[in-house]
C-alpha positions in Angstrom: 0.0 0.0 0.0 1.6 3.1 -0.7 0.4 6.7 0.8 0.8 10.3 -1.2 1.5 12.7 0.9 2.7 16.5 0.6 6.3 17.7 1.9 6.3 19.8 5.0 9.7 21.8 4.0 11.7 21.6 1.3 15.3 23.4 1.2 16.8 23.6 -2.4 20.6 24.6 -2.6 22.6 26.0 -5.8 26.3 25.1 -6.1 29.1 26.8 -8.2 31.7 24.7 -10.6 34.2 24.7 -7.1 31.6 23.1 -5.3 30.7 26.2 -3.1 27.1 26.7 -1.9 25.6 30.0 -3.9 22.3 29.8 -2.6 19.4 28.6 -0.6 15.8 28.7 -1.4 13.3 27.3 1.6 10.1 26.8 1.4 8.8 29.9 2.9 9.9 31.8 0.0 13.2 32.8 2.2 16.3 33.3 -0.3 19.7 33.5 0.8 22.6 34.2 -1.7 26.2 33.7 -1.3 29.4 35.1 -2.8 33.0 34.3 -2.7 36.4 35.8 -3.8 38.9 34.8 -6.2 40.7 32.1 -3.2 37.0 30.9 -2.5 36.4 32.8 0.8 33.3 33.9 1.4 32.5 37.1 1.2 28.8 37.6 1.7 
């Protein structure tokens, strides 16, 4: 027997080519953007 049911949260990420994490999106609409320098430190 199998049930459908409907996520509570969902979280989706964004990466760059180095791997670093660029952004979050939640599932309250909250975005959150990240940046890094030229040695992959982030900046923001």
């Amino acid at each position: 027997m199998w049930a459908v049911t409907t996520p509570l949260f969902f979280v989706d990420y964004t990466y760059d080519d180095a791997g670093n994490k660029t952004s979050v999106e939640e599932h309250s609409g909250r975005y959150v953007e990240y940046t890094y320098d030229e040695l992959y430190r982030l900046t923001q």
